[in-house]
C-alpha positions in Angstrom: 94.5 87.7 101.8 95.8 86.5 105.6 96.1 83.8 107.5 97.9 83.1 110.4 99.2 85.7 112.9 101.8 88.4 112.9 105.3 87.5 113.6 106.1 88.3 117.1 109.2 90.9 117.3 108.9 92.3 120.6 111.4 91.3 123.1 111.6 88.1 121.5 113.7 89.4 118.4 114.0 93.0 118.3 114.0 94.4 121.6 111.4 96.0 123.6 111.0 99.2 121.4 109.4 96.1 118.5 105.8 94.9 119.4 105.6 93.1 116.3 105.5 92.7 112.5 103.7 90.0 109.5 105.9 87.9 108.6 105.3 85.8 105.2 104.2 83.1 107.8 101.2 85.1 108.3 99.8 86.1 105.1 98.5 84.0 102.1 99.7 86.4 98.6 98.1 83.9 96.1 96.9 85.4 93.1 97.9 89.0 94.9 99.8 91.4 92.8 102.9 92.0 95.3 105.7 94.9 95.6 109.0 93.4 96.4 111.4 95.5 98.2 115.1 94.5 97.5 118.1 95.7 97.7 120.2 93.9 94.9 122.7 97.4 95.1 126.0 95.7 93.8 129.6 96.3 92.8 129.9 96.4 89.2 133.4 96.1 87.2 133.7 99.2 85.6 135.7 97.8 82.3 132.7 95.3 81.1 129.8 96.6 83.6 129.2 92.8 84.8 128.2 92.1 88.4 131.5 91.3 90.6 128.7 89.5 93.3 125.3 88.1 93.1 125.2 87.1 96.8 122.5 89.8 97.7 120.4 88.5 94.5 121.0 84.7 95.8 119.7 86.2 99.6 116.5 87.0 98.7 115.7 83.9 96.3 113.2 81.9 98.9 111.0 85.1 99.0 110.2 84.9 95.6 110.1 81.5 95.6 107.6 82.0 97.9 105.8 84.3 96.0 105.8 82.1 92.9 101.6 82.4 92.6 101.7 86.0 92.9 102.4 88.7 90.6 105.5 89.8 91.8 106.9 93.7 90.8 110.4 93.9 92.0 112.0 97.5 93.2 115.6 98.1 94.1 117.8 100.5 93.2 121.8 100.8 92.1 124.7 103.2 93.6 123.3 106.6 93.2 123.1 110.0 91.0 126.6 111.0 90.0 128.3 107.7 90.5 130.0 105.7 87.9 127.7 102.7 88.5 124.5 104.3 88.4 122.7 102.2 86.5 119.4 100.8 84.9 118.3 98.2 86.6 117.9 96.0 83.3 121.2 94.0 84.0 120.0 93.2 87.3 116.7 91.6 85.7 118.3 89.5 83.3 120.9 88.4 86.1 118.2 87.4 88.1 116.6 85.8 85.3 119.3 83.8 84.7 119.7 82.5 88.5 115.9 81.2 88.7 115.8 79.9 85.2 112.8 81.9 84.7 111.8 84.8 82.3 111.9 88.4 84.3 110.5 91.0 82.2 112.2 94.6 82.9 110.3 97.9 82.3 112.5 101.0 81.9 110.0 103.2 84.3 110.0 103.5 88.1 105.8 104.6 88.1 104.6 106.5 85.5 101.8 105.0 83.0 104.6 102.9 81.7 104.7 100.6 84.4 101.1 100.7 85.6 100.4 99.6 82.3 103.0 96.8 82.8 101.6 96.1 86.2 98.0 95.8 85.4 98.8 93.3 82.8 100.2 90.5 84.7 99.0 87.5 85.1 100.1 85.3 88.5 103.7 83.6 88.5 105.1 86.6 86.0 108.0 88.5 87.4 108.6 92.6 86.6 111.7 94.2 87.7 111.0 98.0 87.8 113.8 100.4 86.8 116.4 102.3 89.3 114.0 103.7 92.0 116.4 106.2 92.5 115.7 107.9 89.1 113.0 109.2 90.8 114.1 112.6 92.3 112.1 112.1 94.8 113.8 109.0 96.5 116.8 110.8 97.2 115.6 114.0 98.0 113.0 112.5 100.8 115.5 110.7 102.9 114.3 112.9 106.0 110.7 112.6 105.6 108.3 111.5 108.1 106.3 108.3 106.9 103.1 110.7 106.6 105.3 112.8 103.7 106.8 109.4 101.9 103.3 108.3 101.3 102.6 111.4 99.5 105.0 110.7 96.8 104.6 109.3 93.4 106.3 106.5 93.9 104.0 105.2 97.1 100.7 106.9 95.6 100.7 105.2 92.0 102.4 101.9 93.0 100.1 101.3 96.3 96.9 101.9 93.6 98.0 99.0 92.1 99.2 96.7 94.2 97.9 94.4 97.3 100.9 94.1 99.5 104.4 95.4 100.2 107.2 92.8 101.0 110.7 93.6 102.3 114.0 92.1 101.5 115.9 94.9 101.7 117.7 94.6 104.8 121.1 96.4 103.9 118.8 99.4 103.3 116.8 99.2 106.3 118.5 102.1 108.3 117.1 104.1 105.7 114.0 106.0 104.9 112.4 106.8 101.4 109.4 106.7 99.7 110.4 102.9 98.2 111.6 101.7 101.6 109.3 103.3 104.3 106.5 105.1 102.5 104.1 102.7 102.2 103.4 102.0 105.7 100.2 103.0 105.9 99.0 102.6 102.2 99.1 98.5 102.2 100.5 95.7 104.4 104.1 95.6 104.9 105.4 92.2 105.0 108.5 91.1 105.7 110.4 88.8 103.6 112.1 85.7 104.6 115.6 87.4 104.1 114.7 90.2 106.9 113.4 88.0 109.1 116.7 85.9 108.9 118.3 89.0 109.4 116.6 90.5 112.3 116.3 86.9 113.8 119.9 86.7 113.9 121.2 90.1 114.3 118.7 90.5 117.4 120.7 87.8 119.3 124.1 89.4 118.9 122.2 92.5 120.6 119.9 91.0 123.6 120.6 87.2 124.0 123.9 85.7 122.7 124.8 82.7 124.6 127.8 83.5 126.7 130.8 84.4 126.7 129.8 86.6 123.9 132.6 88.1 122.1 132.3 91.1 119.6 135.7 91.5 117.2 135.1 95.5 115.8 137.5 97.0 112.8 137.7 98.5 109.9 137.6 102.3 109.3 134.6 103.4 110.6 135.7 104.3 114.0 132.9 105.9 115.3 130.1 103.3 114.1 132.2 100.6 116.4 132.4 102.7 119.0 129.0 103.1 118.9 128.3 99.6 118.6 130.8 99.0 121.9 129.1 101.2 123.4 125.4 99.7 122.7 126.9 96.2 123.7 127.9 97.2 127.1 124.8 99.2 128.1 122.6 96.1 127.1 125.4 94.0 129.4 125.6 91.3 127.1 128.6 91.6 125.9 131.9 89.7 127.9 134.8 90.9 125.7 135.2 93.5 122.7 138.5 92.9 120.2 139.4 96.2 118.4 141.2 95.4 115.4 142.1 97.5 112.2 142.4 101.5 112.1 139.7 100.8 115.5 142.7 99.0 117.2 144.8 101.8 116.3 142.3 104.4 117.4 142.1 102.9 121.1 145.8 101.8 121.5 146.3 105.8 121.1 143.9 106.4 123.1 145.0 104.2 125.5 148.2 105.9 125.9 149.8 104.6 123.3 151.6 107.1 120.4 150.8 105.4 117.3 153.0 108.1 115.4 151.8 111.5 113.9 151.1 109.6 110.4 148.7 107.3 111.9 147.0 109.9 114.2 146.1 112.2 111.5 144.8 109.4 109.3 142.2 108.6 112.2 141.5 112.2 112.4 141.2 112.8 108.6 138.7 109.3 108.6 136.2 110.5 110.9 136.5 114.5 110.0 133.7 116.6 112.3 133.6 113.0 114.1 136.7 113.0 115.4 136.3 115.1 118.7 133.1 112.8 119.6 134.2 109.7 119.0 137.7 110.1 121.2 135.7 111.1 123.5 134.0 107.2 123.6 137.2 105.9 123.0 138.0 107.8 126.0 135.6 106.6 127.8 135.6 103.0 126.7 139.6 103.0 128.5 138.5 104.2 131.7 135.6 102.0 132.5 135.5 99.5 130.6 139.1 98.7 130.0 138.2 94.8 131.8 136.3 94.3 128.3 138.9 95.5 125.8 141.1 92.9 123.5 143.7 95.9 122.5 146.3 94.6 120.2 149.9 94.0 121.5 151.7 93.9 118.2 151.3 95.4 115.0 152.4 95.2 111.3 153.6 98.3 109.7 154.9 98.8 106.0 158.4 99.8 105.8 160.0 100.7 102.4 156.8 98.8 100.9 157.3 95.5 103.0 155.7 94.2 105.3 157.6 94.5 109.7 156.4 93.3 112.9 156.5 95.6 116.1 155.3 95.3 119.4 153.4 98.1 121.0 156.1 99.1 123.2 158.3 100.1 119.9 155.8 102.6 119.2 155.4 105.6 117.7 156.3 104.9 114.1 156.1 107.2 111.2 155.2 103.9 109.0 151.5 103.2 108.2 150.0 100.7 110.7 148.4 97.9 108.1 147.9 94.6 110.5 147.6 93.3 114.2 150.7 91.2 114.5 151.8 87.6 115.0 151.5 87.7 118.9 147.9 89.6 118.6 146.8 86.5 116.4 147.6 84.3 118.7 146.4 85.6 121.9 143.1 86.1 119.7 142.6 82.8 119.1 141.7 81.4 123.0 139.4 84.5 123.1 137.3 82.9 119.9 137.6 79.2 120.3 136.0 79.5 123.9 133.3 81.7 122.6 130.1 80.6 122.5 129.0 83.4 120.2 131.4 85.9 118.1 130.1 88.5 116.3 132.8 90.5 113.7 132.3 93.6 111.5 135.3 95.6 109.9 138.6 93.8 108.7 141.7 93.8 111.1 143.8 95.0 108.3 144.7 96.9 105.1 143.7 93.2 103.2 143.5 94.4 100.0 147.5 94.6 100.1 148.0 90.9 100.4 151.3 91.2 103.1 148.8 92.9 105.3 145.8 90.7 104.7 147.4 88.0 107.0 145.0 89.6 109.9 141.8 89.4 108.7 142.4 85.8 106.9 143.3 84.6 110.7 140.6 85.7 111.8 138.0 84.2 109.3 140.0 80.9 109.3 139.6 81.1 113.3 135.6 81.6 112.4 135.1 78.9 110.2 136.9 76.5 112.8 134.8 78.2 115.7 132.0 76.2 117.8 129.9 78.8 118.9 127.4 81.0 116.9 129.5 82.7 114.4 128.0 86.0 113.3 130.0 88.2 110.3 128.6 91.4 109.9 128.3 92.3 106.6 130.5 95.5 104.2 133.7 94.4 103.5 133.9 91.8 106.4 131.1 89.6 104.7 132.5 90.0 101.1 135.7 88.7 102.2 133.7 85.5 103.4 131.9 85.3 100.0 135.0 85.9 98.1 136.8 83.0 99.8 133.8 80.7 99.5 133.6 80.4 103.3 130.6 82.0 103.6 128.4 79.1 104.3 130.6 77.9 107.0 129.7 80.5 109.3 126.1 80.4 111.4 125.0 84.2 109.8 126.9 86.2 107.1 124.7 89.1 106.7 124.1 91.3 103.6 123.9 94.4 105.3 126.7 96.7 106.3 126.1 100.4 107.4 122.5 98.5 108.3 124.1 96.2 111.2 126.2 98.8 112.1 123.1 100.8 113.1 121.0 98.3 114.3 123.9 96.9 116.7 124.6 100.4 117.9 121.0 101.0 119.1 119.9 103.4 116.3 116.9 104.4 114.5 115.8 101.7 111.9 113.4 103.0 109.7 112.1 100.2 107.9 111.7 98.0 111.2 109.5 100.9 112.5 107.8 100.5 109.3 107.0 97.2 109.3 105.7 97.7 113.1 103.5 100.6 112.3 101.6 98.6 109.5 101.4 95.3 111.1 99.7 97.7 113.8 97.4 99.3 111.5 96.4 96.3 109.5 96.0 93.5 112.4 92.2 94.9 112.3 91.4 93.2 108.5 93.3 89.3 110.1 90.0 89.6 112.6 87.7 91.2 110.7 88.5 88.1 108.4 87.9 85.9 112.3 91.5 85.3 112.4 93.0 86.0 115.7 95.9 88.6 116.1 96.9 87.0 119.4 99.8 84.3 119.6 
């Protein structure tokens, strides 16, 4: 089944808490029947149920074209229980059956006899796309569970029976843990795919070794993920200066002394909920020692009788909504990323989806593309735009993860990484025992 040797992850690409994982590189899946870990989770229009974005089925294409001698049985899932998009995953297989131009044959179980049936029957090249792994109760209710308790579930005991290997695309899912994403650690190899290597590969140097100056642009809502991420950045000391944009902008202009205006305070406290007391308390922090590495805005766009009005940061507070950074805050951006020799963004600058205020966020992506350093985008809403405008080629990593690089980047637990380490551990014994050596 291998040849080669394991991908070295160490300090090399994931830190030092990564000794190492297989990497398709390493292994020869000929003839093998494989599981194929995705994560093809998309928005769907809720008027004709069609996909809005195939960019996470387009991501993972050189896996299986990798895997085109192998029997491939493809898991994934879509939204989740109660949500109006919670879906079979049947649309998926024909939409992927339509981007390769080859058949994909769908079977409307997860693991019961149904699809061991289906499974057994395969012959090398075929292609099965399993239904929504999160019909299975236990895929949602197992979130928590050690890797020891995921294995005992159906969905790792019956597929692992049948199966040789376990490959991993499913990088926007890999801060999670569930039987279909960490459970079969121990059962049969984990591989990963050539998608999660990209994105580790690339995600690891915004962390531990971007060329400098390295400058990080953080936004959006999520306040207390950037924070985090800030926060991570300057521990590791690779990290020269941090741009808070978006409802993050307005969190540390307030806290910076600033009065953004009840309205706007109580939205930032409503966001982040139990949260709140926490993250002020980094944003705090962040102001009084490390105040050298904040880009703070100096302007701001607010919306006054539903248009759109530039004020400076002295004119504060406002009782209008804060939508933008403004005109000035644009420009004194631009230095900060032209000079850069690696940028790394995740969360818009502004409200964009109201097109006066999406003035922000499209300077900033136009500033991107035009960049010459290592352009990094970091996935949710940031990367869509990107893929929405057709730029997202022109940029050196646009990554289909979102709450995923948001933990990874912030130093937190990744269960899937630790899953591909664990079985690359426990299965280096069979690459010797088959006189191949484990050592680089």
């Amino acid at each position: 089944m291998f040849t080669g040797t394991p991908m070295a992850i160490g300090e090399s690409t994931l830190g030092p808490t990564v000794t190492g994982v297989l990497s398709l590189d390493d292994v020869s899946l000929e003839g093998k029947t494989v599981l194929l870990r995705v994560d093809v989770n998309s928005p769907i229009n809720p008027e004709n149920m069609e996909f809005m974005d195939d960019r996470r089925f387009t991501e993972f294409l050189p896996t299986l074209d990798d895997l085109s001698s192998s029997k491939v049985v493809i898991i994934s899932h879509q939204s989740r229980p109660g949500k109006l998009d919670f879906t079979s995953t049947e649309p998926h297989s024909k939409l992927l059956s339509k981007l390769i131009g080859r058949k994909v044959d769908f079977v409307p179980d997860v693991c019961g006899e149904l699809a061991i049936g289906a499974i057994k029957s395969m012959r090398d090249g075929d292609i099965l796309f399993l239904n929504n792994v999160r019909m299975m109760d236990e895929e949602n209710t197992m979130k928590k569970s050690s890797q020891e308790v995921l294995a005992t579930s159906q969905i790792v005991r019956n597929l692992s029976g049948v199966a040789d290997a376990y490959v991993t695309d499913a990088f926007a899912s890999s801060h999670r843990s569930s039987p279909s994403l960490a459970g079969f650690t121990d059962e049969i190899p984990c591989i990963a795919g050539r998608l999660m290597k990209r994105e580790i590969n690339a995600l690891r140097t915004a962390v531990f070794d971007p060329p400098r100056p390295y400058v990080a642009i953080l936004g959006g809502i999520k306040c207390d993920d950037s924070l985090r991420v800030a926060r991570n950045l300057i521990q590791k000391g690779s990290v020269d200066r941090i741009a808070m944009v978006g409802v993050v902008g307005n969190l540390m202009l307030w806290a910076s002394g600033y009065d953004i205006g009840e309205n706007n305070k109580q939205f930032i406290r409503n966001s982040l909920g139990d949260a709140f007391d926490e993250t002020w308390k980094d944003s705090e922090m962040l102001v009084r020692d490390h105040s050298n590495l904040l880009f703070l805005p100096s302007d701001v766009a607010i919306e006054d009788n539903g248009n759109r009005r530039n004020i400076g940061i002295d004119e504060l507070p406002t009782n209008h909504p804060i939508y933008d950074i403004g005109i000035e805050t644009m420009m004194r951006m631009r230095p900060l990323i032209m000079e850069a020799r690696c940028l790394l963004w995740n969360g818009p600058a502004s409200y964009f989806e109201k097109s006066d205020f999406a003035y922000g966020t499209i300077e900033i992506m136009n500033m991107f593309v035009e960049a010459q350093g290592i352009t990094i985008v970091g996935g949710g809403h940031t990367s869509a735009l990107f893929n929405q405008r057709g730029k997202a080629g022109q940029v050196s990593h646009n990554s289909t993860g979102g709450g995923a690089v948001l933990c990874m980047l912030s130093g937190d637990r990744m269960p899937v990484f630790e899953s591909l380490e664990r079985s690359s551990l426990k299965f280096r014994p069979l690459l010797e025992s088959l006189g191949i050596s484990s050592e680089k």
